[in-house]
N, CA, C and O atoms as a MOPAC input file, in Angstrom:
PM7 MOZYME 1SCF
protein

 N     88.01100 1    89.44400 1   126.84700 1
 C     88.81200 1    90.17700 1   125.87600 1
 C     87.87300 1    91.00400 1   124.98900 1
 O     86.99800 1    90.46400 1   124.31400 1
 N     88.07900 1    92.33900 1   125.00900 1
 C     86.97800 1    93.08600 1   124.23500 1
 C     87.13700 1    92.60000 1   122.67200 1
 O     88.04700 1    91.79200 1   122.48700 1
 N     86.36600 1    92.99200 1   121.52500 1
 C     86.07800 1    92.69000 1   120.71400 1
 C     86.73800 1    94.06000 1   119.50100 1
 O     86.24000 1    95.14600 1   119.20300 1
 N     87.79800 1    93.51000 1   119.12800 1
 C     89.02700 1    94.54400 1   118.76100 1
 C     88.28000 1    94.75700 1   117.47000 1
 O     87.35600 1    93.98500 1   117.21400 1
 N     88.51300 1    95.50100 1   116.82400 1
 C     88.06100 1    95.95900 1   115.37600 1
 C     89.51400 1    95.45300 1   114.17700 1
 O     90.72400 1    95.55600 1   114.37700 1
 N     88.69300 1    94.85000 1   112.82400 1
 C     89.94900 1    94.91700 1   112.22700 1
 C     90.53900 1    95.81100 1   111.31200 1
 O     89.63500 1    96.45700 1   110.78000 1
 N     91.31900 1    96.04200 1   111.01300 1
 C     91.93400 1    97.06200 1   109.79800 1
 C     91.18200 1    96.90000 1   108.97300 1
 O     90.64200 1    97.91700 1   108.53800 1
 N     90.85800 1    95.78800 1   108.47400 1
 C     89.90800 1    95.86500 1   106.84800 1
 C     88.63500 1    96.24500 1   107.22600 1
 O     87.95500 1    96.92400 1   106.45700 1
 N     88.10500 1    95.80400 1   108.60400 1
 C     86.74200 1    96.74300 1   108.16400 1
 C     86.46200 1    98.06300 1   108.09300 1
 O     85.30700 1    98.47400 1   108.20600 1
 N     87.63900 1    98.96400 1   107.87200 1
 C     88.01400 1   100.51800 1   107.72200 1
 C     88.26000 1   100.34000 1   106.56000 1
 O     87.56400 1   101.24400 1   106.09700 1
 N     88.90200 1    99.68100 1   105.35800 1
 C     89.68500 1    99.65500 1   104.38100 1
 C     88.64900 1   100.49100 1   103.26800 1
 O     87.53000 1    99.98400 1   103.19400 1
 N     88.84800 1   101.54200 1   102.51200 1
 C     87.83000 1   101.80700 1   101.69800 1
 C     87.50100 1   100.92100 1   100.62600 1
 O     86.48500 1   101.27700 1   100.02800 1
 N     87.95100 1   100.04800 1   100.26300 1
 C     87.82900 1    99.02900 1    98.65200 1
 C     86.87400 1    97.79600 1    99.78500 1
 O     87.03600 1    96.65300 1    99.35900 1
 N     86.21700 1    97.83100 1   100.71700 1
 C     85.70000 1    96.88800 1   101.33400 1
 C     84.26600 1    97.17500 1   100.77300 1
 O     83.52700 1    96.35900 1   101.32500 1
 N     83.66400 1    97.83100 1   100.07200 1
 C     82.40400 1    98.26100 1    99.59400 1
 C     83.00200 1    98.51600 1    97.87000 1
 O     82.34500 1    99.44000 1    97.39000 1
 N     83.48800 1    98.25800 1    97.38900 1
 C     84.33000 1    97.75400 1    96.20300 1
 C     83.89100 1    96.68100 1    95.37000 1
 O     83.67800 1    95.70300 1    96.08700 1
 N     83.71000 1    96.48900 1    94.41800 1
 C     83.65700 1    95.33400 1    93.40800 1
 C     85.52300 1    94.78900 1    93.65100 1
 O     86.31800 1    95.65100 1    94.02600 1
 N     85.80300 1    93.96900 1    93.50500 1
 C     86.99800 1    93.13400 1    94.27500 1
 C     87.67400 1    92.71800 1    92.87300 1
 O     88.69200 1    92.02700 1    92.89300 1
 N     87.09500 1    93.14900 1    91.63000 1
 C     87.94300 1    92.45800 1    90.60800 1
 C     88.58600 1    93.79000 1    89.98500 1
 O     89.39200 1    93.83300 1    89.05500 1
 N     88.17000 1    94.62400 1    90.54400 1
 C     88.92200 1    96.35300 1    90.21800 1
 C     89.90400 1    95.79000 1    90.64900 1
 O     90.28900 1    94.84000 1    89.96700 1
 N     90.46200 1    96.02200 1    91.53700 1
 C     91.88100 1    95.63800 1    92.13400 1
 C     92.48400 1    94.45600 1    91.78500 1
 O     93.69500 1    94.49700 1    92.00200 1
 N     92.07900 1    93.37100 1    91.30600 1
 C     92.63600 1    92.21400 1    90.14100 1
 C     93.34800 1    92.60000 1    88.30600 1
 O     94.23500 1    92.24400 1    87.53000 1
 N     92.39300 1    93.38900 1    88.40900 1
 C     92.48400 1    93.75100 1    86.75300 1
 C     93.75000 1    94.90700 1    86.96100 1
 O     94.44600 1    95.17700 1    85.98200 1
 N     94.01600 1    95.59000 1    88.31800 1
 C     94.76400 1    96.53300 1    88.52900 1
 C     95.92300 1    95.98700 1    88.18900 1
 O     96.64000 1    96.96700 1    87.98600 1
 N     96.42000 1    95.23500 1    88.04000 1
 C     97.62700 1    94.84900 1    87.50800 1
 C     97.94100 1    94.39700 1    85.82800 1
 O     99.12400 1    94.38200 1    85.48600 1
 N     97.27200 1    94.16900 1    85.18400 1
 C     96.85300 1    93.71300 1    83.88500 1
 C     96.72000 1    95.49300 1    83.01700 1
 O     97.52700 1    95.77800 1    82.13300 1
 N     95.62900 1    96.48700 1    83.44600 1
 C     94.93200 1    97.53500 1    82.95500 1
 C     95.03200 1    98.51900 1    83.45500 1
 O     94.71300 1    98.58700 1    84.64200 1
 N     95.53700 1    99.74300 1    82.73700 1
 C     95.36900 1   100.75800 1    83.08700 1
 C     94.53000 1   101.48700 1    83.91800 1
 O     94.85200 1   102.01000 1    84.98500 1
 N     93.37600 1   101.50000 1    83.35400 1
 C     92.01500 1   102.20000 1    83.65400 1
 C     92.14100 1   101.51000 1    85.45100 1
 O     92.95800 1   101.82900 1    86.31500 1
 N     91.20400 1   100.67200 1    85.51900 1
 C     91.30500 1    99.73100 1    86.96900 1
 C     92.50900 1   100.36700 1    87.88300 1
 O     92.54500 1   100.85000 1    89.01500 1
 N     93.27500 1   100.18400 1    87.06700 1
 C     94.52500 1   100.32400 1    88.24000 1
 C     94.71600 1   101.83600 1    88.81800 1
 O     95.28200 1   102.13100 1    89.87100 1
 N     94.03600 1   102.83500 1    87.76700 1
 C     94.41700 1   104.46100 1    88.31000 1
 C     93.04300 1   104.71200 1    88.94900 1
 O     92.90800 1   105.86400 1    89.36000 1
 N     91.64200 1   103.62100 1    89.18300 1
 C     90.97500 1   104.03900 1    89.81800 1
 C     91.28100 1   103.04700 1    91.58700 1
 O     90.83300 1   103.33800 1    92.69600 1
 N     91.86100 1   102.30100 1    91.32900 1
 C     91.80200 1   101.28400 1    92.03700 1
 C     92.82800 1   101.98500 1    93.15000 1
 O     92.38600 1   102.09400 1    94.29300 1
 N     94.73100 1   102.66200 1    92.75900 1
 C     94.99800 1   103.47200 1    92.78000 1
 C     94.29400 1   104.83900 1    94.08900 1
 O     94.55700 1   105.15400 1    95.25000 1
 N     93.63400 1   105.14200 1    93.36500 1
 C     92.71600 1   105.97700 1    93.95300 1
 C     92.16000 1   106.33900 1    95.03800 1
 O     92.13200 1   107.42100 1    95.62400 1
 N     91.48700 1   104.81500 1    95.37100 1
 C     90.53600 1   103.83300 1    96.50700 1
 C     91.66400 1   104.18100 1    97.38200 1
 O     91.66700 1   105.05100 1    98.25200 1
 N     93.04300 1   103.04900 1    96.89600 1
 C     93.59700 1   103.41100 1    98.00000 1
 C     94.79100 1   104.30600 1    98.42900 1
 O     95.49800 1   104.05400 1    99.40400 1
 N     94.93800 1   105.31000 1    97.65900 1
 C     95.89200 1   106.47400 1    98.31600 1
 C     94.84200 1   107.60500 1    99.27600 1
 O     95.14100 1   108.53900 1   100.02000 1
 N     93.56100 1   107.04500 1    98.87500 1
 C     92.71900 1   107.96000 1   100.29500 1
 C     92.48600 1   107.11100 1   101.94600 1
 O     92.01100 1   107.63800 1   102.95300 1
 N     92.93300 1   105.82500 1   101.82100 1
 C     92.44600 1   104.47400 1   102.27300 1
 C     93.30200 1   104.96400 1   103.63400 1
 O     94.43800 1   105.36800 1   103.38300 1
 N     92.82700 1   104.97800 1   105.27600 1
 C     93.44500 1   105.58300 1   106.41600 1
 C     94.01600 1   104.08100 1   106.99900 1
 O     94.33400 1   103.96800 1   108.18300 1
 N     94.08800 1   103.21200 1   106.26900 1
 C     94.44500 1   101.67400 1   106.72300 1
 C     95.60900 1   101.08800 1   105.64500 1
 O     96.01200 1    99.92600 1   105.70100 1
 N     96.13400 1   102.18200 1   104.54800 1
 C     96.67900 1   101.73800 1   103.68700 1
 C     97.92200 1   101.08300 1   103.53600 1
 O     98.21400 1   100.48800 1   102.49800 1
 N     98.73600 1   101.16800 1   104.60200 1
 C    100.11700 1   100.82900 1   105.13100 1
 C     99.42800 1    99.21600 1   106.26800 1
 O    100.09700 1    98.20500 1   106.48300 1
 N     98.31200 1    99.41100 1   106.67400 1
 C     97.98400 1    97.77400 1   107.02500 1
 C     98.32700 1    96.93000 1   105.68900 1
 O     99.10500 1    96.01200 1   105.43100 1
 N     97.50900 1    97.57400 1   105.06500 1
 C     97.00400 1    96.07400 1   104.13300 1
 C     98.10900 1    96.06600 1   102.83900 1
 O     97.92700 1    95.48600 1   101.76800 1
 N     99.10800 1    96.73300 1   103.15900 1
 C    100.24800 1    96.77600 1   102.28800 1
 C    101.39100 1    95.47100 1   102.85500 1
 O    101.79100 1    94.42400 1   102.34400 1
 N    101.59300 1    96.03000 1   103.90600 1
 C    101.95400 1    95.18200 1   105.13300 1
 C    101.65900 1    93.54300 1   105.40200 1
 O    102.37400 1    92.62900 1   105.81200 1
 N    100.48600 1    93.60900 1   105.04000 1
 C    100.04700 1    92.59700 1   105.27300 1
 C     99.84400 1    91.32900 1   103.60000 1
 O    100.03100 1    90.11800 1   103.47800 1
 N     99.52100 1    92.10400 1   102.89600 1
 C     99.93600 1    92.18000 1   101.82000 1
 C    101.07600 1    91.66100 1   100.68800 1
 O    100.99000 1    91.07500 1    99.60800 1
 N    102.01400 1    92.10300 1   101.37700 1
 C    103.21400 1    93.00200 1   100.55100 1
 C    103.36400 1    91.60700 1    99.70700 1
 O    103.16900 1    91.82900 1    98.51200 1
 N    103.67100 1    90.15900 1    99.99700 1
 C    104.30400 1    89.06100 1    99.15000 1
 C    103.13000 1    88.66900 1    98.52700 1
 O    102.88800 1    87.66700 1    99.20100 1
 N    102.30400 1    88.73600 1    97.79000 1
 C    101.10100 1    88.15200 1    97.36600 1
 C    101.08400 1    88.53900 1    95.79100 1
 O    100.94900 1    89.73900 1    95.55100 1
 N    101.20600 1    87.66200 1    94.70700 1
 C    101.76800 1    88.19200 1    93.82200 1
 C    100.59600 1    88.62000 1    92.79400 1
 O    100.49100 1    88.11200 1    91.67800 1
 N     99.86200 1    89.45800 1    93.22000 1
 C     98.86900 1    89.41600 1    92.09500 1
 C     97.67700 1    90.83900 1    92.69800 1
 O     97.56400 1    91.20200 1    93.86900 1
 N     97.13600 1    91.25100 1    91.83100 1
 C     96.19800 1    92.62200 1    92.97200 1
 C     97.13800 1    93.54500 1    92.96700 1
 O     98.30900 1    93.50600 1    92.59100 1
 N     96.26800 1    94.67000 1    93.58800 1
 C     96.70100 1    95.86100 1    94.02500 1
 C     96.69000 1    95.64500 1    95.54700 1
 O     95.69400 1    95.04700 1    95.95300 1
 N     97.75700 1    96.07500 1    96.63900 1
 C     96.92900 1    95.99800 1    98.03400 1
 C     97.97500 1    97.11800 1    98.52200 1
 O     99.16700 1    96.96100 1    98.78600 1
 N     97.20100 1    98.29800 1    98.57100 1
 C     98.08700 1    99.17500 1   100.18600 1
 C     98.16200 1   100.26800 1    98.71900 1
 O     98.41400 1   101.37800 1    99.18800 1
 N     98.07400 1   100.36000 1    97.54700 1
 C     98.11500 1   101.18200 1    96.75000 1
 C     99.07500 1   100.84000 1    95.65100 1
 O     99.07300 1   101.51200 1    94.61900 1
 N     99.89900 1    99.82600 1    95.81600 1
 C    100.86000 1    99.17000 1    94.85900 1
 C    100.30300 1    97.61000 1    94.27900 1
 O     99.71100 1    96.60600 1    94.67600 1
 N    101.02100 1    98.25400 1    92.91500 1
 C    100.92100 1    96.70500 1    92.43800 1
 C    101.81800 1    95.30000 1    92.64700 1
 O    102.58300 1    95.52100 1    93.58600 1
 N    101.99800 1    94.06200 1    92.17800 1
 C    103.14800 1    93.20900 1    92.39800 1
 C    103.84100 1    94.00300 1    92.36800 1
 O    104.19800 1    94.61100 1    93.37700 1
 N    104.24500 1    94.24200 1    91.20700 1
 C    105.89800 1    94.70100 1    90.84400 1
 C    106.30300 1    95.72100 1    91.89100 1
 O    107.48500 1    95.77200 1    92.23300 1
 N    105.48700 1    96.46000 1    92.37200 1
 C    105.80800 1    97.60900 1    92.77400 1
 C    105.86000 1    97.00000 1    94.52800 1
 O    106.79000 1    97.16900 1    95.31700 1
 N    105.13500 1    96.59500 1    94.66900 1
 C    104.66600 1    95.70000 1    96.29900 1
 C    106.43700 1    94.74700 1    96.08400 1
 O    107.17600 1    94.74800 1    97.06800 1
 N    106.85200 1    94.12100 1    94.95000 1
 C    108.67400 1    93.64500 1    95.45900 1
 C    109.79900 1    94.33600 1    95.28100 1
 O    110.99100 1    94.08400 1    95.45500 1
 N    108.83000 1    95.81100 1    94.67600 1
 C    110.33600 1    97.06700 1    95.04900 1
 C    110.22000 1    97.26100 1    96.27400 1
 O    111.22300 1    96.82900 1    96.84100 1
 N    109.33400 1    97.79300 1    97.12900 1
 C    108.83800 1    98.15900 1    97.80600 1
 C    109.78400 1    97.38800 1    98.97000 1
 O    110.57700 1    97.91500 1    99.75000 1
 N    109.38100 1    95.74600 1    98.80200 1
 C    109.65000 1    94.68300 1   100.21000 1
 C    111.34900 1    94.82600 1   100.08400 1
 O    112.07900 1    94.95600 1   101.06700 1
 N    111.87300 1    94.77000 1    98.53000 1
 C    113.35600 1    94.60700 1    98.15100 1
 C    113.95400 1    96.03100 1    98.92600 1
 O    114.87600 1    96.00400 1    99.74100 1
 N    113.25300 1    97.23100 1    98.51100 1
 C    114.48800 1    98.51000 1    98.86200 1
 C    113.69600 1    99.21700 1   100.47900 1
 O    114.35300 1    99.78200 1   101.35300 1
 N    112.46500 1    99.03000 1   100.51800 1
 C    112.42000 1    99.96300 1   101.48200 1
 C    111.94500 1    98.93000 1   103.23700 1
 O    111.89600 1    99.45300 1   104.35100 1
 N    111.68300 1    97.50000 1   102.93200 1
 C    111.56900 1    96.25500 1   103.57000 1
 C    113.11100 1    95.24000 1   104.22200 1
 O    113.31600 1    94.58400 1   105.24300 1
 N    114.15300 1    95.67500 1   102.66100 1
 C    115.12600 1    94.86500 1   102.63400 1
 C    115.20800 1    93.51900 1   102.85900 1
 O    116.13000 1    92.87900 1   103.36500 1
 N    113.79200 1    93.02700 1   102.28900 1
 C    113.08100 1    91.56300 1   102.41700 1
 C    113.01800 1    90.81600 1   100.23600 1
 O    111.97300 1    90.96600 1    99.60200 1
 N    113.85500 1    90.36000 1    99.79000 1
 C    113.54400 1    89.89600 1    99.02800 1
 C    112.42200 1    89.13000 1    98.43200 1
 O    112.22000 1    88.13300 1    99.12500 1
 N    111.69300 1    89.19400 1    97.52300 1
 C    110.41900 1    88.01700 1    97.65200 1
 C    110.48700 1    87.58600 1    96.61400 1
 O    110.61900 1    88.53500 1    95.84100 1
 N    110.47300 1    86.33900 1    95.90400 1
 C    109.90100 1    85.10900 1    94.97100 1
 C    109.62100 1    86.19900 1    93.86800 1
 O    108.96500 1    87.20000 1    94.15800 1
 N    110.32200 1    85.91900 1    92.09500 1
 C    109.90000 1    86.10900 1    91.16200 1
 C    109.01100 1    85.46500 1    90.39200 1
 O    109.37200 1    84.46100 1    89.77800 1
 N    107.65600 1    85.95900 1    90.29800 1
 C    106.39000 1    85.48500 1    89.32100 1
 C    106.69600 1    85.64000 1    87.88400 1
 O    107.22900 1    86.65800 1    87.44300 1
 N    106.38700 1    84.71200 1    87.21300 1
 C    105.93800 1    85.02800 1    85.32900 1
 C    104.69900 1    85.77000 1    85.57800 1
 O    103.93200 1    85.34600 1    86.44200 1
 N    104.39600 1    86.91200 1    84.86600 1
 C    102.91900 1    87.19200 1    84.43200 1
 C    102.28900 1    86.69500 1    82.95000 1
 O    102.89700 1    87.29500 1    82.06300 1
 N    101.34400 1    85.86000 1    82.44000 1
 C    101.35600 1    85.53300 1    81.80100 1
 C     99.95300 1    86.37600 1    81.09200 1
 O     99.42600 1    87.24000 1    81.79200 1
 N     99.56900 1    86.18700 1    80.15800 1
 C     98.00200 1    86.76400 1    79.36300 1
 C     97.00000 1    86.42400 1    80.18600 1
 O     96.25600 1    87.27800 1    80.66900 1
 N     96.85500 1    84.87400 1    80.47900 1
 C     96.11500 1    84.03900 1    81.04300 1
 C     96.15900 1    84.15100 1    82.01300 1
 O     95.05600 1    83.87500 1    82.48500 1
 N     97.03700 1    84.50300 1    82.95400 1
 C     97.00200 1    84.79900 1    84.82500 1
 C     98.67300 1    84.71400 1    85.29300 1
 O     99.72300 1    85.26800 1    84.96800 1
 N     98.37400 1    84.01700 1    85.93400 1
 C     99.52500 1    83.97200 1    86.61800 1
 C    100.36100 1    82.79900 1    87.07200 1
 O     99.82400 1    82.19200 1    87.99900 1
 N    101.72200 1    82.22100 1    86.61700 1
 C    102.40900 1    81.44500 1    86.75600 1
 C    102.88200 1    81.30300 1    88.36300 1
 O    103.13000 1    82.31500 1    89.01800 1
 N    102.93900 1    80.56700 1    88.67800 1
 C    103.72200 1    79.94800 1    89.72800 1
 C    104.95600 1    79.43300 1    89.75600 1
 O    105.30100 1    78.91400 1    90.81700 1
 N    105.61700 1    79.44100 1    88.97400 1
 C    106.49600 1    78.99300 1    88.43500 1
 C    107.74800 1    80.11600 1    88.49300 1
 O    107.77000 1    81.00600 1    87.64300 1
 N    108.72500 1    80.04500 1    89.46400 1
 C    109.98000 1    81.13800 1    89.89000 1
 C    110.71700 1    80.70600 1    88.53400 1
 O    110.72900 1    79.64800 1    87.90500 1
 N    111.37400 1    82.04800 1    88.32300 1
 C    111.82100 1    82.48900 1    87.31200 1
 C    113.60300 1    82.27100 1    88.20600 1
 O    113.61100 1    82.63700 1    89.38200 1
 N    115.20200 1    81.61100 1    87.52700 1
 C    115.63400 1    81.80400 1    87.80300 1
 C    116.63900 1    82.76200 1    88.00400 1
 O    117.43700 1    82.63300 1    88.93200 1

């Protein structure tokens, strides 16, 4: 079986400091560079995809919130409501 290549090792944020895209949800700044990374990113619909339920980060160019509009209207896949808290992030579904 040849030796397939994966999507992320194309991904541009793979040569990235990895907490840009953490803080992308919390901060402005981060998030419109982070943003950035990946609306040029030729893998960006992988790792959105792959992505999409993970409640925290930027991945595919969206944030949470935007990653369960995304799964809700254009997926028609509902996903699990997070608290965001100061401190991080709850686990804890909201009813």
């Amino acid at each position: 079986m040849p030796n397939r290549e994966r999507w992320w090792d194309r991904a541009n944020c793979k040569e990235e400091d990895v907490e840009l895209f953490f803080e992308a949800d919390l901060l402005a700044a981060p998030r419109r560079e982070a943003r950035r990374i990946c609306e040029a990113c030729s893998v960006r619909q992988a790792c959105l995809d792959e992505h999409v339920d993970i409640p925290f980060g930027m991945y595919g160019g969206l944030t949470w919130t935007e990653r369960r509009v995304y799964s809700e209207t254009v997926l028609g896949k509902p996903v699990g409501k997070w608290t965001l808290f100061p401190t991080g992030i709850s686990n804890r579904r909201k009813k």
